[in-house]
Backbone as CSV, one residue per row, in Angstrom:
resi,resn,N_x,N_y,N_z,CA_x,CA_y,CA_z,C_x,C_y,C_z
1,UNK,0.960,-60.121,41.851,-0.476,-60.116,41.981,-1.118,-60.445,40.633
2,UNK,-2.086,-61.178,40.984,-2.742,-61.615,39.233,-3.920,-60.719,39.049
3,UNK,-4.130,-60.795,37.726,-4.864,-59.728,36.850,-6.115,-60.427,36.698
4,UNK,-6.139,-61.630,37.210,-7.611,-62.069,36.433,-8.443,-62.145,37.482
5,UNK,-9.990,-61.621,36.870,-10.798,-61.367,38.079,-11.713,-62.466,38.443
6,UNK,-11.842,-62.764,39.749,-12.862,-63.961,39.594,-13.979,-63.249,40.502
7,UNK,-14.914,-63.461,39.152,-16.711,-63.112,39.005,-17.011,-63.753,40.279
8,UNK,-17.716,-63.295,41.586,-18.404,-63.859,42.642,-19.734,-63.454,42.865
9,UNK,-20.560,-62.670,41.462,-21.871,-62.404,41.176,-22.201,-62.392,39.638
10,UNK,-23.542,-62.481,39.587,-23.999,-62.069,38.556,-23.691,-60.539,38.005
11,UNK,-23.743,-59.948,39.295,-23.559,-58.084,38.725,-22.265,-58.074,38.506
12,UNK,-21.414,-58.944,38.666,-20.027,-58.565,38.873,-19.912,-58.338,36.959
13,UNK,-19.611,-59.598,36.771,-19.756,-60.273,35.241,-20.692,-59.566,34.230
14,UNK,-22.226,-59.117,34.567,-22.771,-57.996,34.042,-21.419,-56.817,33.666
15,UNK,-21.537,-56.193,35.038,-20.875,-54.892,34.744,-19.210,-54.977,34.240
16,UNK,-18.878,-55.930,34.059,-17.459,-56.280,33.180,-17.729,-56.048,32.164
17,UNK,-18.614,-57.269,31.447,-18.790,-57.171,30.195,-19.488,-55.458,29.195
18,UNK,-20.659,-55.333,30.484,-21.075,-54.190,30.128,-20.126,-52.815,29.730
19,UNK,-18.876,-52.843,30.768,-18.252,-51.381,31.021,-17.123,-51.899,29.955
20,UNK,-16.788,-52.855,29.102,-15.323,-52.733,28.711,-15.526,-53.499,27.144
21,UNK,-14.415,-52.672,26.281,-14.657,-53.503,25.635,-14.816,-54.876,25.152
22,UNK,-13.319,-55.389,25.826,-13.072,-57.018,25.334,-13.131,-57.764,26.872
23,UNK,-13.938,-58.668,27.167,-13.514,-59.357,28.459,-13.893,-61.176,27.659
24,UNK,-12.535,-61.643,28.235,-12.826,-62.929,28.443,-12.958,-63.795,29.380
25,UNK,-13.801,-64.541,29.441,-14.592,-65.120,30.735,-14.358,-66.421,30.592
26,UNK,-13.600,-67.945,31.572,-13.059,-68.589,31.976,-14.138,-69.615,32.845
27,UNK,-15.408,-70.552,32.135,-16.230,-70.826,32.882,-15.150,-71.894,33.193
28,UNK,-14.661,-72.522,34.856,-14.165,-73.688,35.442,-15.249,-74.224,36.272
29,UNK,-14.064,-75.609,36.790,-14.752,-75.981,38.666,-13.504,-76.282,38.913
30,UNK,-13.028,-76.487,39.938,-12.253,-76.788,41.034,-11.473,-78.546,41.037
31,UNK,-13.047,-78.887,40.344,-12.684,-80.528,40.097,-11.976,-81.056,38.757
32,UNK,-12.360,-79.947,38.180,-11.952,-80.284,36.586,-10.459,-80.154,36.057
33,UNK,-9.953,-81.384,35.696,-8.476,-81.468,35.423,-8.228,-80.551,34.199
34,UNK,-8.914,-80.541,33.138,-8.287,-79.263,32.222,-8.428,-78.335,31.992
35,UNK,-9.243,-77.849,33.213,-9.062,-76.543,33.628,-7.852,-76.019,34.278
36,UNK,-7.383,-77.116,35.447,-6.137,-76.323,35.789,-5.119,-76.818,35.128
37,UNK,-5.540,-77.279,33.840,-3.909,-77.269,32.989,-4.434,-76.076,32.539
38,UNK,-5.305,-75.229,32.095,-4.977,-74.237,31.188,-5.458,-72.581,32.504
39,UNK,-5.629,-72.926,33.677,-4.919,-71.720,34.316,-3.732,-71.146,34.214
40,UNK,-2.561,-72.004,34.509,-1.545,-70.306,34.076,-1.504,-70.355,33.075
41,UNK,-2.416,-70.645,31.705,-2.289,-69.440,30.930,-3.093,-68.607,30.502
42,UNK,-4.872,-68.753,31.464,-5.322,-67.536,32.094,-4.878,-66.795,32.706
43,UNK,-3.855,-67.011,33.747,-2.907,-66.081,34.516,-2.442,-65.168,33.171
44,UNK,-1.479,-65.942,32.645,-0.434,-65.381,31.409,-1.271,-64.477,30.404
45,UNK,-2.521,-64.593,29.827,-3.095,-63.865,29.617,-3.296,-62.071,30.184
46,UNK,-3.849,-62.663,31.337,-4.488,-61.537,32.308,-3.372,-60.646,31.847
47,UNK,-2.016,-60.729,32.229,-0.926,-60.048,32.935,-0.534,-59.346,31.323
48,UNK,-0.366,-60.401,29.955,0.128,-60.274,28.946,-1.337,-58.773,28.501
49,UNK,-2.352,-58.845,28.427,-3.493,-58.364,27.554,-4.069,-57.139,29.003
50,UNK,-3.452,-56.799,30.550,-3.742,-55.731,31.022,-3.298,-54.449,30.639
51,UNK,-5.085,-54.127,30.820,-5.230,-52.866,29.908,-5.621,-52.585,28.797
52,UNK,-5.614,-53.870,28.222,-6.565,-54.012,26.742,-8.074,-54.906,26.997
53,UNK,-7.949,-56.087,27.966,-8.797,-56.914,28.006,-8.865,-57.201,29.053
54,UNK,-10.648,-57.481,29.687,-10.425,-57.896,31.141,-10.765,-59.426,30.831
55,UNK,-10.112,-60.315,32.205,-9.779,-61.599,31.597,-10.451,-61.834,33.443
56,UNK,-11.350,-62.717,33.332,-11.737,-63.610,34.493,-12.232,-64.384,34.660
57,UNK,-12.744,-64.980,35.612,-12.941,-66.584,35.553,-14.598,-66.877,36.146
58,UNK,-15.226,-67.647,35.890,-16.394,-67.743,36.606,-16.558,-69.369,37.237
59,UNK,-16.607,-69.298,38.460,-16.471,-71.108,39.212,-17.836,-71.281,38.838
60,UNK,-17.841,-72.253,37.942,-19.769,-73.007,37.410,-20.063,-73.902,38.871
61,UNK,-19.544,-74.390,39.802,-20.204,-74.645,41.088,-20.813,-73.836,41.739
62,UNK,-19.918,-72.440,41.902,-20.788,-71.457,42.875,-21.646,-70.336,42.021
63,UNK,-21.311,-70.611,41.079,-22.506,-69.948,40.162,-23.121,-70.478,38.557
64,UNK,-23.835,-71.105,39.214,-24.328,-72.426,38.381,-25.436,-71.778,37.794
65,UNK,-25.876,-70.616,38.198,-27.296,-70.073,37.255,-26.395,-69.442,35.785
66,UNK,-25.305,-69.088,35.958,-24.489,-67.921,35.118,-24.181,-69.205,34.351
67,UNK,-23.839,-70.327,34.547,-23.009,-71.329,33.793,-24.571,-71.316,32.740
68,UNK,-25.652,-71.897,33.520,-26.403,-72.520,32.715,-27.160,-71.094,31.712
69,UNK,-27.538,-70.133,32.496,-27.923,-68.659,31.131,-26.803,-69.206,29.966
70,UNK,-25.471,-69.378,30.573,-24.719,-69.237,29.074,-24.543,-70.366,28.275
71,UNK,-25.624,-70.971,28.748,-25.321,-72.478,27.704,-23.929,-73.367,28.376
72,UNK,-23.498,-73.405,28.935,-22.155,-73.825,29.136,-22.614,-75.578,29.763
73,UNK,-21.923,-76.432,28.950,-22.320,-77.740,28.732,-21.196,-78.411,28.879
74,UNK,-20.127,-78.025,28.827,-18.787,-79.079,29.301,-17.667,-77.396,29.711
75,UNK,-16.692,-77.859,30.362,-16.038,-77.190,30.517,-14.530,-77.610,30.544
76,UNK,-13.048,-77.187,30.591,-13.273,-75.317,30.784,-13.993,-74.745,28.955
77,UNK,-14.975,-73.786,29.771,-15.499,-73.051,28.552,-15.063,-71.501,28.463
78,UNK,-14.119,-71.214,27.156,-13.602,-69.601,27.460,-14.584,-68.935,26.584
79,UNK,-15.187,-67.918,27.001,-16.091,-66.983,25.837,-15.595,-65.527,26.041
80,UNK,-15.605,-65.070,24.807,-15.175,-63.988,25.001,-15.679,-63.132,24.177
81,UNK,-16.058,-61.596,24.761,-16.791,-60.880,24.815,-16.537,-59.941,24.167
82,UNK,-16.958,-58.614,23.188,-17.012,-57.670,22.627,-17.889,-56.561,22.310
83,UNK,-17.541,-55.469,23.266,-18.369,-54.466,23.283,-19.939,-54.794,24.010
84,UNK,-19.944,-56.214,25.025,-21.145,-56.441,25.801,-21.711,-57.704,24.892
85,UNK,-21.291,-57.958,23.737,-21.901,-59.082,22.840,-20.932,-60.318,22.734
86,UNK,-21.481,-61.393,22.667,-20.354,-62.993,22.742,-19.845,-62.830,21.376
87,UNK,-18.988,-63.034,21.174,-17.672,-63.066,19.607,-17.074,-64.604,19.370
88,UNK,-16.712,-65.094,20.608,-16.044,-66.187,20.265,-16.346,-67.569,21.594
89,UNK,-16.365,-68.832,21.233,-16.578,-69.539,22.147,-16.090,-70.849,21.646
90,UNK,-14.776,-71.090,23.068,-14.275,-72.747,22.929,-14.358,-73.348,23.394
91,UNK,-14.725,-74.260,23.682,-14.570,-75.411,24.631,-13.472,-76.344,24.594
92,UNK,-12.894,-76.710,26.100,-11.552,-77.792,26.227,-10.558,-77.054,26.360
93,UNK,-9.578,-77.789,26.797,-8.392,-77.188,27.130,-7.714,-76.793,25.454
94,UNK,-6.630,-75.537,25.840,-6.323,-75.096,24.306,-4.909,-73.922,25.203
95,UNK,-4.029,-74.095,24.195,-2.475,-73.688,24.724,-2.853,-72.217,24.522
96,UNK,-1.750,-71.275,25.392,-1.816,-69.933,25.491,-2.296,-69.435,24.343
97,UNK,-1.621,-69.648,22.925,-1.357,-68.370,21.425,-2.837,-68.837,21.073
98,UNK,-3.436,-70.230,20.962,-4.657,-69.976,20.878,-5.705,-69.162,21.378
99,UNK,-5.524,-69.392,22.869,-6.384,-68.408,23.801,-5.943,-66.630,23.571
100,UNK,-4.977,-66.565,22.807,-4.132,-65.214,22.750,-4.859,-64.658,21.360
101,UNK,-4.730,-65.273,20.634,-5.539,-65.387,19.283,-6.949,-65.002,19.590
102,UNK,-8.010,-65.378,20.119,-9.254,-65.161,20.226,-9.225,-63.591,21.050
103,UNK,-8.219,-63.525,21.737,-8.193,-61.798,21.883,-7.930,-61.192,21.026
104,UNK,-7.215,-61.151,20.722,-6.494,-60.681,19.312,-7.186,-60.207,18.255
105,UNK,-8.056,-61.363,18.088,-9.311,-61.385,17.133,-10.125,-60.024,17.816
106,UNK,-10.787,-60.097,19.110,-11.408,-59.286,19.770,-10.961,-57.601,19.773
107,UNK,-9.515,-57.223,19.640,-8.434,-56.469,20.165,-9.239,-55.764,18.269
């Protein structure tokens, strides 16, 4: 079973970020080729960082108001979160230890 949560509201993603310390958030679409090169290692994440960090994804098609509040202008866009405040933000595809790294940083 995978660890990463996928946001299907605004409150959802609120109350993540709000209740925890570190969450990183995974803006995709469905259409976008480097996004699903760098899903499993959002998967690999989730599974590697449960219990320290919540790790999920937000589809910018079905929630296109959340894409655009966050500025999000190309994707995949990972941002990641600390204590309810943005810390870090990449854009493009980028291999696991990078994406592992920006927790890390967070951690």
């Amino acid at each position: 079973m995978s660890n990463v949560i996928h946001f299907n509201s605004r409150k959802e993603l609120e109350e993540a970020v709000d209740h925890n310390s570190v969450v990183l958030v995974d803006y995709w679409a469905t259409w976008c080729g480097p996004c699903k090169m760098i899903a499993p290692a959002i998967e690999k994440l989730a599974d590697a960082y449960a219990g320290k960090a919540v790790v999920g994804k937000v589809d910018v098609d079905q929630l296109s108001d959340l894409a655009q509040e966050a500025g999000i202008m190309s994707i995949p866009c990972i941002i990641v979160f600390k204590d309810g405040v943005e810390l870090n933000r990449v854009v493009g595809a980028r291999p696991y230890d990078a994406l592992a790294a920006l927790l890390d940083e967070a951690l």
